[in-house]
C-alpha positions in Angstrom: 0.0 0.0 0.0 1.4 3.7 -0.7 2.1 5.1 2.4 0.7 8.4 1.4 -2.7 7.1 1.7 -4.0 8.0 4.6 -6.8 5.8 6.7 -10.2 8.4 5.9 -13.1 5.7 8.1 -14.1 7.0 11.6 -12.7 10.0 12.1 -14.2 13.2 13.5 -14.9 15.0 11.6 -15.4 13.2 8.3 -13.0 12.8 5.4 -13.6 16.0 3.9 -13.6 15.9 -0.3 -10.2 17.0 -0.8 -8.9 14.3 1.2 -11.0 11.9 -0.5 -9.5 12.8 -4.1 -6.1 13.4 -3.0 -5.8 9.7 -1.3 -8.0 8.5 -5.3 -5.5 10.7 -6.9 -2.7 8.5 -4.8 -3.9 5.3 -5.6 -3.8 6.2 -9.4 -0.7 7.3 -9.3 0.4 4.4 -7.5 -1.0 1.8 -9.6 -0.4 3.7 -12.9 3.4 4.1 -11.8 3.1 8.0 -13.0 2.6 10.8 -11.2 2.0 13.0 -14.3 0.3 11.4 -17.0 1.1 11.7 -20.7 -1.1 13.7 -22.9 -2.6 10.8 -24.7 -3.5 9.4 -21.1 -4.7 12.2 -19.3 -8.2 11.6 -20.2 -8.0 8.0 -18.9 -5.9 8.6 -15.5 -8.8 11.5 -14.6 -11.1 9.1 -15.4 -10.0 6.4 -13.1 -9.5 9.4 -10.3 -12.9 10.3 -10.5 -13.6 6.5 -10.3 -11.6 5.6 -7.1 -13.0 9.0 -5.5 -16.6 8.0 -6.0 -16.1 4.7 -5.0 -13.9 5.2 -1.8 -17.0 7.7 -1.0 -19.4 4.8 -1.7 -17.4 2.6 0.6 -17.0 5.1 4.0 -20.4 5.6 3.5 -21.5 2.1 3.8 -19.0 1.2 6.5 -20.3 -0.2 9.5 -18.1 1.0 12.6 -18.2 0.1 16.3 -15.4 1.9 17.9 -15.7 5.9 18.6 -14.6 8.2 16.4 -10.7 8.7 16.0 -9.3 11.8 16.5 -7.2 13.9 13.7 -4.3 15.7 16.2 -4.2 12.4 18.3 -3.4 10.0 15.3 -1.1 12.8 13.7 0.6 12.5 17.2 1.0 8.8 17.4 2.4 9.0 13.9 4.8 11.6 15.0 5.9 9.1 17.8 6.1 6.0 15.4 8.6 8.2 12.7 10.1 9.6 16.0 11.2 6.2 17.0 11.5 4.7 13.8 13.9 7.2 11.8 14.7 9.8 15.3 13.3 13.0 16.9 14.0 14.6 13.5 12.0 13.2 11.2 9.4 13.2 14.0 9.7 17.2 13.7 9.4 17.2 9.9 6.5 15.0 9.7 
């Protein structure tokens, strides 16, 4: 999985729409192995963008979740603590 895709399910508040098409816009990229299409493909890699977008929004609507809603600055901060320990407290600053 690209690690610039981001978990969007149970948080508060929603995954907004830009967050939506920026982790569809990911995936594309991703599994298209370009991050800036050719001319003669640009028609087909928006296509397949607005694809993934509408069906990631199908999907977090559908899902069925127990647990309480996650919370954006406490995740970011737990990430922060995984690259901290992971790579040192410098990364963790950039992150």
């Amino acid at each position: 999985m690209c690690r610039n895709i981001r978990v969007l399910s149970n948080f508060e508040p929603p995954a907004t729409e830009d967050e939506i098409e920026a982790a569809a816009l990911q995936y594309v990229r991703k599994v298209s192995g370009t991050t800036k299409p050719s001319a003669a493909n640009q028609e087909a890699f928006d296509e397949a963008v607005r694809v993934v977008a509408e069906a990631t929004r199908a999907l977090l609507g559908e899902l069925v979740i127990k647990a309480p809603p996650r919370d954006r600055e406490t995740e970011a901060a737990k990430a922060r603590a995984r690259a901290a320990e992971r790579y040192g407290p410098r990364a963790a600053a950039t992150a």
